[in-house]
Backbone as CSV, one residue per row, in Angstrom:
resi,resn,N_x,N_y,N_z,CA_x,CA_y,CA_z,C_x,C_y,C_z
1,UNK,91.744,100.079,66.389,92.028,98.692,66.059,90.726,97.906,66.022
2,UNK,90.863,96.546,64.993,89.333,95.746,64.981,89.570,95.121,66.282
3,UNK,88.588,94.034,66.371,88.658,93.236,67.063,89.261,92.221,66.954
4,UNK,89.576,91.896,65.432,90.172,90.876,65.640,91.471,90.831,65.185
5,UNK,92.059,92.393,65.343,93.228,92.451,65.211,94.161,92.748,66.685
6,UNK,93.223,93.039,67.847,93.212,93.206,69.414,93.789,91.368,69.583
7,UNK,92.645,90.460,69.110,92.396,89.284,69.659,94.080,88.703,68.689
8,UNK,94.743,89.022,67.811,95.789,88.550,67.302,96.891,89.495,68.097
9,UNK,97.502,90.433,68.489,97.812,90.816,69.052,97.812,90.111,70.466
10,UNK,96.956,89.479,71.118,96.823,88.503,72.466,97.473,87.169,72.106
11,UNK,97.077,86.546,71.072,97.242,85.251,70.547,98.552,85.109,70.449
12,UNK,99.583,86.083,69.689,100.211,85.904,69.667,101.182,86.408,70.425
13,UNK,101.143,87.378,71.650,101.935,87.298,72.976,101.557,85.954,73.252
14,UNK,100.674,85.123,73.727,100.499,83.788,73.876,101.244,82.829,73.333
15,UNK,101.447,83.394,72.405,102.273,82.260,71.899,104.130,82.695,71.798
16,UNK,104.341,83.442,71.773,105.897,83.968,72.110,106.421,83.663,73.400
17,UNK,107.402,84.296,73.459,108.358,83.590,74.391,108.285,84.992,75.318
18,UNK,107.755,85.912,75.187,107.814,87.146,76.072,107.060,86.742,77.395
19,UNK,107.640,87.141,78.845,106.985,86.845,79.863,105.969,87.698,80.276
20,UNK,106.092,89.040,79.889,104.943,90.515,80.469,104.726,90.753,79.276
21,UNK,103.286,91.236,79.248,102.507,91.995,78.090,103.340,93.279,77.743
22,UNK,103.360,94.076,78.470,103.606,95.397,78.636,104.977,95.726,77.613
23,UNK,106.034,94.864,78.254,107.110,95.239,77.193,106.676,94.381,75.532
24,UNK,105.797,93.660,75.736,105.978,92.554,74.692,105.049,94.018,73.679
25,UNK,103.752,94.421,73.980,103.117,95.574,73.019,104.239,96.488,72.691
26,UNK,104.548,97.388,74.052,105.723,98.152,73.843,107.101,98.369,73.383
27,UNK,107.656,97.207,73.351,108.900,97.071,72.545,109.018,95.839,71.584
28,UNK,107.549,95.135,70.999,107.819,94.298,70.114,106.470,94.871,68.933
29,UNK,105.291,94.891,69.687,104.308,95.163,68.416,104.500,96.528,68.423
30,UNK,104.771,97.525,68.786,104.700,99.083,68.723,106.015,99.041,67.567
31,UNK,106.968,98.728,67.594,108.253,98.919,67.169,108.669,98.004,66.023
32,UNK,107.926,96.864,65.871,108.718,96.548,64.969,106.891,95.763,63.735
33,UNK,106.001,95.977,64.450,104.909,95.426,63.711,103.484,96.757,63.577
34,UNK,104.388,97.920,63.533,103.132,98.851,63.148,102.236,99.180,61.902
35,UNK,103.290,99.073,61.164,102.969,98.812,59.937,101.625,98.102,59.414
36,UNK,101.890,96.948,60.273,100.855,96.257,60.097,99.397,96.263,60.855
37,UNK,99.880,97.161,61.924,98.588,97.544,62.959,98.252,99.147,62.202
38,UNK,97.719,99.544,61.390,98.000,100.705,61.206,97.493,101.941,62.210
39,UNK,96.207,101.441,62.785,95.692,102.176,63.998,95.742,101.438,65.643
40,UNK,97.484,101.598,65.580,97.655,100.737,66.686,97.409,101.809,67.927
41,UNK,96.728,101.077,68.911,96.558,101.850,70.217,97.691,102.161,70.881
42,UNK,97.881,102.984,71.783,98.464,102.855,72.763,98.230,101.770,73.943
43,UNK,99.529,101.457,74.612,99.439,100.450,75.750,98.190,100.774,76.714
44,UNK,98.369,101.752,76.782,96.844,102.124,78.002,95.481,102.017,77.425
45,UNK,95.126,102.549,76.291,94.000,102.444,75.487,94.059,101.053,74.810
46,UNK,94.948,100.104,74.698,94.656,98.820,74.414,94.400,97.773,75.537
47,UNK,94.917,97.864,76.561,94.200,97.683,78.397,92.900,97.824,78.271
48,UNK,92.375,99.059,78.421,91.329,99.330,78.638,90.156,98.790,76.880
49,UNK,90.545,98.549,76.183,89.652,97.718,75.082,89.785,96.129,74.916
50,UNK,90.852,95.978,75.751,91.474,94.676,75.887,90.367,93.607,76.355
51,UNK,89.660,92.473,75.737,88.603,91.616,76.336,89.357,91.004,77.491
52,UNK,88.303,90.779,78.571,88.243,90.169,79.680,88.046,88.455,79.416
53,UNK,89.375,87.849,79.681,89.167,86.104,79.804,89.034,85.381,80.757
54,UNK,88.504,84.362,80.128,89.041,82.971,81.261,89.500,81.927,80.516
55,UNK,90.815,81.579,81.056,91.693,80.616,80.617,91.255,79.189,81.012
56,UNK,92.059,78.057,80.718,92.458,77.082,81.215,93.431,76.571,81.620
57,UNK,93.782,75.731,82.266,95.133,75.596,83.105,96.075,75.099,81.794
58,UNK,95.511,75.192,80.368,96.436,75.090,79.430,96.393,76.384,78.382
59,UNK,96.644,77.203,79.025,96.047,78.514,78.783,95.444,78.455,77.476
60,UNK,94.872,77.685,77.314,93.210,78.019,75.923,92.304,79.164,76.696
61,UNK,91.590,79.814,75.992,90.600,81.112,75.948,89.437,79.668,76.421
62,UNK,88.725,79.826,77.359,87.750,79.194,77.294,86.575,80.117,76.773
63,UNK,86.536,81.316,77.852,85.350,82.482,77.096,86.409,83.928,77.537
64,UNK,85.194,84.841,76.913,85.998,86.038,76.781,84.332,87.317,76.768
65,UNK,84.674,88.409,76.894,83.676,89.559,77.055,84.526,90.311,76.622
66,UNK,83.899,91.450,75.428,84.499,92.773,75.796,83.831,94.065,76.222
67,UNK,84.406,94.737,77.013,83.676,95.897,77.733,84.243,97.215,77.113
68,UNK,83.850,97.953,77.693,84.071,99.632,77.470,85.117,100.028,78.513
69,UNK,86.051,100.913,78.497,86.975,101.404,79.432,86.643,101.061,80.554
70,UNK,85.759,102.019,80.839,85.169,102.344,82.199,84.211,101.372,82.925
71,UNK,84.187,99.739,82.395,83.856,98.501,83.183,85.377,98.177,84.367
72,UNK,84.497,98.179,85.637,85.725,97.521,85.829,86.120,95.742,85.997
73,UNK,87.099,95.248,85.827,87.894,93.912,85.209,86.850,92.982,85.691
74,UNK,86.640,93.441,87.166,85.643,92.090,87.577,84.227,91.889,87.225
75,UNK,83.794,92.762,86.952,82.327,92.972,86.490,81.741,92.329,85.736
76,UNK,82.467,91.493,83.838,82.034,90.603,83.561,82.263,88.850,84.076
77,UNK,83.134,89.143,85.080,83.088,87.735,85.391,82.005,86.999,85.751
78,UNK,81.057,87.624,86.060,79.695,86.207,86.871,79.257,85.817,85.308
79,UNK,79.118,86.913,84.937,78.056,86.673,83.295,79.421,85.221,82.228
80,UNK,80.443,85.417,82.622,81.376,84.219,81.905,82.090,83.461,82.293
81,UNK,81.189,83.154,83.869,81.497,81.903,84.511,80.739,81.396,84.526
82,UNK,79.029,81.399,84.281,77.963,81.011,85.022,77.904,78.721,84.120
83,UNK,78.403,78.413,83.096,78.317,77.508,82.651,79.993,76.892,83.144
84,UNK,80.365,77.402,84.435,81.719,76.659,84.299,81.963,75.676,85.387
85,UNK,82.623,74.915,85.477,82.107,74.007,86.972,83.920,73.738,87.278
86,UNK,83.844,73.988,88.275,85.907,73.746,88.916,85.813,74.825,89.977
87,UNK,87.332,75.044,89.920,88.001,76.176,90.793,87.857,77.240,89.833
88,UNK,87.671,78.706,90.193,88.364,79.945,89.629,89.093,80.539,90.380
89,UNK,90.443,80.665,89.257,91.522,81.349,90.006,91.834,82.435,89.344
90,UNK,91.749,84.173,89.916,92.301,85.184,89.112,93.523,85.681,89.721
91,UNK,94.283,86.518,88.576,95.588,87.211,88.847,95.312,88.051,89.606
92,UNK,96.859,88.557,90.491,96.702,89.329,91.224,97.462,90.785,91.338
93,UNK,97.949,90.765,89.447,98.756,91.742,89.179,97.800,93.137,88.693
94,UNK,97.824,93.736,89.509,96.954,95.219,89.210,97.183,96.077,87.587
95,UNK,98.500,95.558,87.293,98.778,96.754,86.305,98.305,95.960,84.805
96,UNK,97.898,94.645,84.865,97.018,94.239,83.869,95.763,93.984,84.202
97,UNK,94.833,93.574,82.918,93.872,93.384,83.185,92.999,92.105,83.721
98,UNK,92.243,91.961,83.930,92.035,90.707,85.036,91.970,89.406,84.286
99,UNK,92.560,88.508,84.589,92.744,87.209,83.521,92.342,85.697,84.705
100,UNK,91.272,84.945,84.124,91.182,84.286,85.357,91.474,82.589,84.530
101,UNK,91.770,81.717,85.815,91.554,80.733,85.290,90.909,79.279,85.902
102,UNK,90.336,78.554,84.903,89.652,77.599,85.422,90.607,76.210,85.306
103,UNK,89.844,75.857,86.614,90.928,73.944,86.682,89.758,73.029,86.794
């Protein structure tokens, strides 16, 4: 997958009404929008290519990194916080990838 077919794939779980990623790839873009992904990843291999964010408390992308598998989630955070001034708050759900956000 490109990149900026990863980053539409995000955008628009964002914008749906689905509450978890997981079923939303797995039983909405796998199943009914492949077609249009033609080299769609798997759920695990799209995790692991998946860019690392930081939100806002209105969930806008403020910044974003992408890494290689084998970064782990927290690793780009200093490098895409260093211009941010508030609270950071990250998730604490293991089975995604690390999503933080600023207030």
């Amino acid at each position: 997958m490109t990149m900026s077919e990863i980053i539409t794939v995000l955008i628009a779980f964002h914008m749906s009404h689905h509450r978890d990623f997981k079923n939303y790839y797995k039983g909405y873009i796998a199943k009914f929008y492949k077609s249009h992904f033609p080299n769609l990843l798997s759920y695990t291999r799209f995790l692991e290519v998946m860019p690392k964010a930081i939100i806002n408390y209105r969930a806008e992308i403020v910044d974003a990194k992408l890494t290689t598998g084998n970064v782990h989630d927290t690793k780009p955070v200093p490098d895409i916080t260093k211009k941010l001034s508030g609270k950071l708050y990250a998730d604490n759900d293991t089975s995604t990838p690390l999503h933080c956000a600023i207030c």
